[in-house]
Structure formats: structure tokens, C-alpha cells
C-alpha positions in Angstrom: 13.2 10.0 -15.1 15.4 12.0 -13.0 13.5 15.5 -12.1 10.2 14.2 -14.8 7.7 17.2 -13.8 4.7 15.2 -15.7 1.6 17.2 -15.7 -1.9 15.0 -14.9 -3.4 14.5 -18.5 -6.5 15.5 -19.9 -7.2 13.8 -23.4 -10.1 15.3 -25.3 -12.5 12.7 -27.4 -11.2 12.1 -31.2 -13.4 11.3 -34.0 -13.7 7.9 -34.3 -13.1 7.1 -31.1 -9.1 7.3 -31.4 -6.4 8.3 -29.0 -3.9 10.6 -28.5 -2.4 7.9 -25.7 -0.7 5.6 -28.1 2.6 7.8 -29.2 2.6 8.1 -25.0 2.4 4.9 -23.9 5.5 4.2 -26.5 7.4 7.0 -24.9 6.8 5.6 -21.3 7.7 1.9 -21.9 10.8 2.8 -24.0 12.3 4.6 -20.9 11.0 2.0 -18.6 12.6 -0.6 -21.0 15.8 1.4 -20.4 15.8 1.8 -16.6 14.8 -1.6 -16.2 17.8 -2.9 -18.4 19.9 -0.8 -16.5 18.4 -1.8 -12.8 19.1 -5.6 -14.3 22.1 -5.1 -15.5 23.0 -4.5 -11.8 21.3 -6.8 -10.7 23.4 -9.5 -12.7 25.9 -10.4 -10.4 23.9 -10.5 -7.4 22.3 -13.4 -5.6 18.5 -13.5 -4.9 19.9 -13.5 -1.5 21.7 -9.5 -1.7 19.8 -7.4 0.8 20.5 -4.7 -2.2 18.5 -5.7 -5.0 15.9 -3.8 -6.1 16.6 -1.2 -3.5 16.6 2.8 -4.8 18.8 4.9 -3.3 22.5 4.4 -2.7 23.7 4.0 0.4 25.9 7.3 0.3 22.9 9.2 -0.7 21.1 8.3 2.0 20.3 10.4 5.3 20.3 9.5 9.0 22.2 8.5 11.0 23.2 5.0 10.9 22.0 3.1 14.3 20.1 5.9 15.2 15.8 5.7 15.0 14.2 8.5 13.8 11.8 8.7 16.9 11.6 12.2 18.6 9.2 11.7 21.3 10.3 8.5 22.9 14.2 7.0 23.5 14.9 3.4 22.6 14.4 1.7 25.6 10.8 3.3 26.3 10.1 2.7 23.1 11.3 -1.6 23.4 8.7 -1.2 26.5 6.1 0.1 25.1 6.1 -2.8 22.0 6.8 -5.5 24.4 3.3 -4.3 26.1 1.7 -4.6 22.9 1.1 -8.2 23.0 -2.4 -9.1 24.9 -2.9 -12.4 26.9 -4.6 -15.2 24.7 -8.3 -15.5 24.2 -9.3 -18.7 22.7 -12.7 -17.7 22.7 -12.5 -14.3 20.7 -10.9 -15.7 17.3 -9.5 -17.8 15.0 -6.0 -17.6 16.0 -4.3 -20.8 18.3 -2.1 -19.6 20.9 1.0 -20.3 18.6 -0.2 -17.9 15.8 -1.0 -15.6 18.6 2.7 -15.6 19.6 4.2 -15.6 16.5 2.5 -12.6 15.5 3.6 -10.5 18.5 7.4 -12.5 18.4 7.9 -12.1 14.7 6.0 -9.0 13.9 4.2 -10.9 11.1 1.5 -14.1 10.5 0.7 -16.1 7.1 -3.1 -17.7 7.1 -3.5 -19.6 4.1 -6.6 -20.3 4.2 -9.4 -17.8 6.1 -11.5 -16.1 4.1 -14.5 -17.9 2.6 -14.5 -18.1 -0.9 -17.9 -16.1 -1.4 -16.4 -13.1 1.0 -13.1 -12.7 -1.4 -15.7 -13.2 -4.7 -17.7 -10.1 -3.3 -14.8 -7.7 -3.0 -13.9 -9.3 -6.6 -17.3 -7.6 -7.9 -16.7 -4.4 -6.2 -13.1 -3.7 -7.9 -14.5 -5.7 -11.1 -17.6 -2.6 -10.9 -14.4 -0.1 -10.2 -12.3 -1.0 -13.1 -15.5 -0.7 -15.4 -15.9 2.5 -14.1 -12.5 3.9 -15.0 -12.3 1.9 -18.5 -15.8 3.5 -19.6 -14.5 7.1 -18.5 -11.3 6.8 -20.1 -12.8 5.2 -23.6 -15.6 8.2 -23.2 -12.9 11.0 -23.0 -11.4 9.3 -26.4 -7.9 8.2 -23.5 -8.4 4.5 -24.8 -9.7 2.7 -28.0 -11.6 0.7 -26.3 -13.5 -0.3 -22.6 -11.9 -4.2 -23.3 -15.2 -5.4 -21.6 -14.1 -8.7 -23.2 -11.3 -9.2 -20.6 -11.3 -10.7 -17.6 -10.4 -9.7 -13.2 -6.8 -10.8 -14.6 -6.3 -9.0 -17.9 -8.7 -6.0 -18.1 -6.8 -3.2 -16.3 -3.7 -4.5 -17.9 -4.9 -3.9 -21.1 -6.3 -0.2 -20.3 -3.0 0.6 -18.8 -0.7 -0.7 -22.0 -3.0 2.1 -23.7 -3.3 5.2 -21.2 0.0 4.7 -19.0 -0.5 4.9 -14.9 -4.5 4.3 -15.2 -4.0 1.8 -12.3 -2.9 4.8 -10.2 -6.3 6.4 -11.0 -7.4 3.2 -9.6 -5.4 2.8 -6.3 -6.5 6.6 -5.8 -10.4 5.7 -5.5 -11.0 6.1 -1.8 -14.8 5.2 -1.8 -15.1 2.1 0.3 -17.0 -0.3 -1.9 -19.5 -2.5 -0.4 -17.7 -6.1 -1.3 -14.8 -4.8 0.9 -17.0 -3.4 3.5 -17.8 -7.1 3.8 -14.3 -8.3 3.5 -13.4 -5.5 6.3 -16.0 -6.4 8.6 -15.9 -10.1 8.7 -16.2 -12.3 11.5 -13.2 -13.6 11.3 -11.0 -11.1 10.7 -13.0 -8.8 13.5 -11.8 -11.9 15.7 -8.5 -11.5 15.0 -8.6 -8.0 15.9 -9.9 -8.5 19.4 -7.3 -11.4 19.7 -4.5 -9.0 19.0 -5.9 -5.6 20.0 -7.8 -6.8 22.8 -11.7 -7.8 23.3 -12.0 -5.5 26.5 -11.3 -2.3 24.4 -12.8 -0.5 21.4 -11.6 -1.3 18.0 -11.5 0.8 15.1 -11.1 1.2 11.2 -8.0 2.9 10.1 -8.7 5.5 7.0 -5.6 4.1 5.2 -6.9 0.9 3.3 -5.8 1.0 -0.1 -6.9 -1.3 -3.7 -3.7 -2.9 -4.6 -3.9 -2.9 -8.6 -0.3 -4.5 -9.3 -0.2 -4.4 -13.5 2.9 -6.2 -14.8 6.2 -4.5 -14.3 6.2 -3.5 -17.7 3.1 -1.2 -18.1 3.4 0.1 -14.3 6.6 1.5 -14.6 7.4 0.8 -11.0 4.8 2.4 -9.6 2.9 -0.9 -8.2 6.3 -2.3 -6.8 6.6 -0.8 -2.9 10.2 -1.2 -1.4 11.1 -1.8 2.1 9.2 0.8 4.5 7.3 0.7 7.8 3.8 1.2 7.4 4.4 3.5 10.5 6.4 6.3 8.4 3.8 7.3 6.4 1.8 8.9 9.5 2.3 11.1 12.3 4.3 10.3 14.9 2.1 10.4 17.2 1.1 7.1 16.3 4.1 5.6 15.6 4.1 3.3 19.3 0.5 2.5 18.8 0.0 -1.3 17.6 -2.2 -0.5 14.3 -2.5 -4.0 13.0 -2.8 -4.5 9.0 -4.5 -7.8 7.2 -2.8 -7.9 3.4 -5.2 -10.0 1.7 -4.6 -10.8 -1.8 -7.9 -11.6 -4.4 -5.3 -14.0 -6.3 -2.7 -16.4 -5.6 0.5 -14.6 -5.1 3.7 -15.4 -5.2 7.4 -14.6 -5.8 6.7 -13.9 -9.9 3.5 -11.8 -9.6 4.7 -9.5 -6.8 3.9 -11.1 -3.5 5.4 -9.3 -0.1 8.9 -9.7 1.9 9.0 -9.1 5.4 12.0 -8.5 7.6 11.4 -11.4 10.6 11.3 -9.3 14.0 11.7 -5.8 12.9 10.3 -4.4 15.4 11.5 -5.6 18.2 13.5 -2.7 19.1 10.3 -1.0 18.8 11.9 2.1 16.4 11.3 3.8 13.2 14.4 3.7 11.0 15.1 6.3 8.6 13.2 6.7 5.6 13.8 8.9 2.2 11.5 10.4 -0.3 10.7 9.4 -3.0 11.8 6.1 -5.2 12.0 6.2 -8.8 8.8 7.6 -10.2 6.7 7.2 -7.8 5.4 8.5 -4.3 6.6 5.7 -2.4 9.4 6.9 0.7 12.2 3.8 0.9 14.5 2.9 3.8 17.4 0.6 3.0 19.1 -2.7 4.5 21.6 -0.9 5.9 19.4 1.6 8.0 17.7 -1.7 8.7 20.5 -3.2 9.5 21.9 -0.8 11.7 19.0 0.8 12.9 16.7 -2.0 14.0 19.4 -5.2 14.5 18.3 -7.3 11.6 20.2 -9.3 9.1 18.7 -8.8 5.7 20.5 -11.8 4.8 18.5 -14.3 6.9 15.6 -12.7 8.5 13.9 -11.5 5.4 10.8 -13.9 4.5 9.0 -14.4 1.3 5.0 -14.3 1.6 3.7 -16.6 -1.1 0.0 -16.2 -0.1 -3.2 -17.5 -2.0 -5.9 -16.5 -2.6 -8.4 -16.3 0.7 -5.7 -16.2 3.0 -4.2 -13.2 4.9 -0.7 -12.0 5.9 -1.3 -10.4 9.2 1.9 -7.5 9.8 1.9 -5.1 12.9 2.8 -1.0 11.9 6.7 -1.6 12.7 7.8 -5.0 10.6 10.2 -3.4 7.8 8.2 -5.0 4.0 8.4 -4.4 0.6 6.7 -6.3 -2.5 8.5 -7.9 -5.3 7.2 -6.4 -8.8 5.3 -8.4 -10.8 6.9 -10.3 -13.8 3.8 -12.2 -14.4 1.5 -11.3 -17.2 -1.7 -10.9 -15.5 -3.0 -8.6 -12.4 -1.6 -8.8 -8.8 -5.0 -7.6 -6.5 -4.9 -7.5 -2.9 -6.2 -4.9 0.1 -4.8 -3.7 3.0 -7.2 -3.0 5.6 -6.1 -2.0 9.0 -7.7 -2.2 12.8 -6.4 -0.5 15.9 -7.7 0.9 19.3 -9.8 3.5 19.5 -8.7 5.2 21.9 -5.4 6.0 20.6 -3.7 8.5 17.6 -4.5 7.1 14.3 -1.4 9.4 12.9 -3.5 10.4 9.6 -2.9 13.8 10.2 -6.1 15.1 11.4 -7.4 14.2 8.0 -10.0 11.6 8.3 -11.0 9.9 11.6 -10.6 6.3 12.3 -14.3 4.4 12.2 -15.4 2.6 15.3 -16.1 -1.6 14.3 -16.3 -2.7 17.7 -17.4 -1.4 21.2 -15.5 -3.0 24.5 -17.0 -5.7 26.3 -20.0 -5.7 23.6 -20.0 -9.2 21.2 -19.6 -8.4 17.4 -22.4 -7.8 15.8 -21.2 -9.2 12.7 -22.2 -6.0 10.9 -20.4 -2.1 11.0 -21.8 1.0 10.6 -19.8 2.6 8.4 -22.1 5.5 7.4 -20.6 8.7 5.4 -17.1 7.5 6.5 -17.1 4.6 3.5 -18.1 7.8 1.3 -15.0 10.0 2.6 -12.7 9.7 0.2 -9.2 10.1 2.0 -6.8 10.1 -1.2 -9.1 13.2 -2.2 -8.3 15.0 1.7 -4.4 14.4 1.3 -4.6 16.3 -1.8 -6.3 19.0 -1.2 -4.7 19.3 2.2 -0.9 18.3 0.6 -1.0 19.3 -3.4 -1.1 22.5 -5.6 -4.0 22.8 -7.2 -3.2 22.6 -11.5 -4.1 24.1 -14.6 -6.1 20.8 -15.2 -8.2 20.7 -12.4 -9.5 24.5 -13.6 -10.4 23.1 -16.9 -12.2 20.5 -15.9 -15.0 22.0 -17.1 -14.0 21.8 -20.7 -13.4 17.8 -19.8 -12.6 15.3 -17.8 -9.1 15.5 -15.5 -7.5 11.9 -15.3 -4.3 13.1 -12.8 -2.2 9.9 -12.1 -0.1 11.8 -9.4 -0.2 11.4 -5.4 0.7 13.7 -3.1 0.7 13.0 0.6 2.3 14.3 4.3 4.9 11.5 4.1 6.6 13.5 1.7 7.2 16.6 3.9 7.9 13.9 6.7 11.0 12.7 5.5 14.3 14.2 3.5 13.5 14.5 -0.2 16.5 12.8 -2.0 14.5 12.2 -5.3 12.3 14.4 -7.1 9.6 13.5 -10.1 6.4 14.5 -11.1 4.3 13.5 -7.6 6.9 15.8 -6.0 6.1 18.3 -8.1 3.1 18.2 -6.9 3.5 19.4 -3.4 1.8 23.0 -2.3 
């Protein structure tokens, strides 16, 4: 899909309640059928174990240079100093975490919980994305984009079957930046607000980071690679300004996960050196940036041979991952739904790196106990995918006629893109004011 230029869709209702979507979806999954043949072809005669499977771009294509982070504002060793001062003494008494968890977390860069979140917590933000991918199906069957709302499937199958009729609807999904109330509660748990203050610090003010995202991870096949993120830092896709601060991210799945349906790889102790590799916009068909194993390598002293971990979580527990630690998520080969969130905590106090888009919400005062409760007020409401946009992508033909019907756009646009060399162009490029 090599310079695709897709415009975002609007499908007007047919008599009868058919759709125009079918000959599409055809069109989509017989050139996804071919790139993947050709991606496994390649793929072949490498070992799970090469650092280069699944990875985009070649290494010759690639920018930077090699050994050398991409930080401006601080040199290497400030920037080792300023990560080894991340980690806060241990506080028993403020979480959940023992004092080995505590240090592997600020060692490693990365901590699995298998088992934290109550099961009524995780079946609460199931109802909430349940309510969210009702929402979609009834639009999309109301504009005549799909046969039918497949109310008759269930958390595992319905979005699947919405997306093997109108291609990239999970996208219109992910791209739903209304916090919903069941992960408002997920968000502002007790536990989870323990772990904050354990990592973050109790004596300081802790807030909500506007980038949480719905992961809706549809089976390989239908998503086209557009659910399957490679190796990154979470850091690159902000400012720099925040790229030293410790923004600390809980991945929490709402199913088992594993190495079929998609779960995440991380790359042990990452970000020790305490840099930002190179990264390169934008994989495949999608909006994702990628950096590779051999900026890794070089750049940050890993060895993507043996450091890189496989995080088969369940469902109610929680991979814990600071800004820094390189991770990527396998794609799903499983027939049903990969869900999980990403919600993210850091200090107050310092740069959330979102571009001056949308502030950060406060969860926590210093030195106050947790009320067990946040205010989120109009910030839940803000809906951040909607800012980027507006601030980051050209306004189409579509959006004028939207009058005449409903505009389902399954592009992203964002200020990662004009972060980082762009090596790859498609249609989210295309995109960009």
C-alpha cells in the first residue's frame, strides 16, 4: 500500500438496508492477504528469536545515527542521572507493590501483576467499551456501512464481525476519546492510585496523562496491521520536553493475552541509558512511528536477542512500563478480540509533552490520603484524538458534507508525525495540514 492516499468514507443508506462496503472489504483483505504472504514469506527462515521479525523498515532506510539518541536538550550522561533519580525510596504503606516489585520496576523498566484488579472493576470497563462498540455498530448499520448491528455477538466477536464488513471500524473505535465511566473507575482505583504514589512518590501531586487509549486489537486479518504496534518508546510520541520525566503507564488487558492474540514485548532495561533512540514515520498503513533493533541495539545497549520479554498477561492483571522501555505488541492470530487500556500517571508538576493540547488531570494532591474518588469533570469529556486533528490534519471534502450524512474517517493524524523523518507515506500521512 505504498503511497495509498485513502480518503475517510462516507457510505449513504441503501434500500434495504444493503452496503456498498462488501466489494471494499474484498479489496482490503486481498491486498492484506498479499502483504502478509509476502511479510511471511520472509519471515520463513527466521527464528522466533530474530530481533528482525515483524519489523518495517530496513535497516538501510533508516535514519539516525547509529549510537547516537535523539535527545537535544540533555547529553547522555545527564540524561543516565536524571533516570537513575527517578526511582523513589520504598513505601510499604502507600501500595500494593513489595519492595522487590518496587525494584524491579525502576531496574528493568517494566513489572507483570497477574493478578490486581478485582473482577467487578475489569467487568465495569467491559460495559463501558461493550456501550461503545453498540454505539459505532448502530451508526454504521444506520448509515447503510454494515448489514447488520450483530447485537447477537458477544465482547469477543462483535467488533470483529463489524470490521470484516466496513474495513478499519476498530480505528473509529480507538479514536473515541470520551473517557467512559467503567474506565474512570478502572483509572482511579485504589490500587492502582497506590502504585502511583509508590513509584511517583506519595509527597508529590499526581496526575492523569491525556493519552489513554481503548486498545481494540481485531484479528490480523480484518485489521490490516493497524492494531499491531512495533517497537517504540512511549516517550517519542510527545514533546521533548517530557521526554526525562518518569510518566508511568499501567497496560491492562480486559482478556487473557498472550503470544497468539497479540500480547506485548518489552526490551528488559531499555532505559537505562536514559535516551530516546531514533524513531521513523510511519509503518505499513498505519500511523504508528517504528524504531528498529539495531537503533536499539546501538543506541540504547540492549541485545534484542536476550533482553526482549514476552508479556503473557490475564485478564485483571497489569503490566506496569515506565515512558523509556523500548515495546511493541505481537498481532493477533487468534480469532476473537484483543482489549486492553493504557492509562498513564505522572507528576504534576512536570511537562506532560502533549503538545499544549490537553492538560494532564490532577488524581492526587501531596501529603493528602486518596480519596478513593477523582474529579475528572469536563476533562473525561475532552476528547483529545479530536484536538490532534484539528490542531495536526487538513480538514476534507467529507467533513464539509457532513451535513448530507454521516463522516466515518478511519485516519489519524498526530504531532509525532512532524516529530520524526517521514520514510513511509499512506493515507494518515496524507492527512497532515
Amino acid at each position: 500500500m505504498e503511497g495509498e492516499k485513502t480518503k475517510a468514507l462516507v457510505l449513504p443508506r441503501r434500500a434495504g438496508g444493503g452496503t456498498r462496503a462488501t466489494m471494499f472489504v474484498t479489496s482490503i483483505l486481498a491486498v492484506h492477504a498479499q502483504a502478509q504472504s509476502a511479510r511471511d514469506d520472509s519471515c520463513d527462515s527466521a527464528s522466533p528469536e530474530d530481533p528482525r521479525r515483524g519489523v518495517f523498515f530496513a535497516t538501510d532506510a533508516f535514519p539516525g545515527t547509529p549510537g547516537q539518541f535523539a535527545n537535544r536538550q540533555s547529553s547522555p550522561p545527564a540524561l543516565e542521572e536524571i533516570v537513575a533519580r527517578w526511582r523513589t525510596p520504598y513505601d510499604a504503606a502507600a501500595g500494593p507493590l513489595t519492595a522487590e516489585q518496587h525494584a524491579q520496576f525502576f531496574d528493568e523498566g517494566f513489572l507483570i501483576l497477574p493478578s490486581l484488579l478485582p473482577a467487578d472493576v475489569v467487568a465495569a470497563a467491559i460495559d463501558s467499551v461493550e456501550g461503545l462498540v453498540d454505539g459505532l455498530a448502530r451508526k454504521l448499520h444506520s448509515a447503510g456501512a454494515i448489514s447488520s448491528t450483530h447485537a447477537d455477538a458477544d465482547f469477543h466477536t462483535r467488533l470483529a464481525r463489524v470490521e470484516r464488513e466496513y474495513p478499519h471500524a476498530s480505528v473509529l473505535l480507538h479514536k473515541s476519546g470520551v473517557l467512559p465511566e467503567g474506565i474512570q473507575r478502572v483509572w482511579g482505583h485504589n490500587l492502582l492510585m497506590g502504585i502511583a504514589q509508590q513509584l511517583l512518590g506519595s509527597d508529590v501531586d499526581i496526575a492523569g496523562h491525556p493519552v489513554w487509549n481503548l486498545r481494540c486489537k481485531t484479528p490480523e486479518v480484518l485489521s490490516a496491521g493497524q492494531a499491531t504496534v512495533p517497537w517504540h518508546q512511549d516517550n517519542a510520541y510527545l514533546d521533548e520536553e517530557s521526554w526525562d520525566v518518569l510518566q508511568l503507564t499501567a497496560w491492562i488487558p480486559l482478556v487473557d493475552t498472550n503470544a497468539t492474540n497479540g500480547c506485548m514485548q518489552v526490551v528488559r532495561g531499555g532505559h537505562r541509558r536514559g535516551g530516546t533512540a531514533t524513531h521513523a514515520c510511519c509503518v505499513g498503513n498505519t500511523w504508528y512511528i517504528e524504531t528498529t533493533p539495531e537503533e536499539l541495539e546501538s543506541t540504547l545497549m540492549v541485545d534484542m536477542r536476550t533482553d526482549v520479554v514476552t508479556c503473557a498477561v490475564p485478564r485483571g492483571g497489569v503490566l506496569l512500563l515506565n515512558n523509556l522501555i523500548p515495546h511493541r505488541s505481537l498481532p493477533n492470530q487468534s480469532p476473537g478480540i484483543r482489549w486492553s487500556l493504557d492509562l498513564r500517571w505522572q507528576r504534576a508538576d512536570q511537562p506532560n509533552g502533549f503538545d499544549g493540547l490537553k492538560a494532564s488531570v490532577l488524581m492526587k494532591k501531596a501529603g493528602e490520603p486518596y480519596s478513593g474518588s477523582v474529579a475528572w469533570g469536563d476533562w473525561a469529556q475532552q476528547d483529545r484524538t479530536q484536538l490532534q486533528a484539528a490542531a495536526h490534519a487538513k480538514a476534507s471534502e467529507e467533513q464539509a458534507e457532513k451535513v448530507d450524512g454521516p463522516t466515518f474517517d478511519t485516519t489519524i493524524a498526530g504531532p509525532w508525525m512532524k516529530k520524526w523523518p517521514l520514510v513511509h507515506s499512506n493515507r494518515h500521512t496524507a492527512t497532515l495540514a
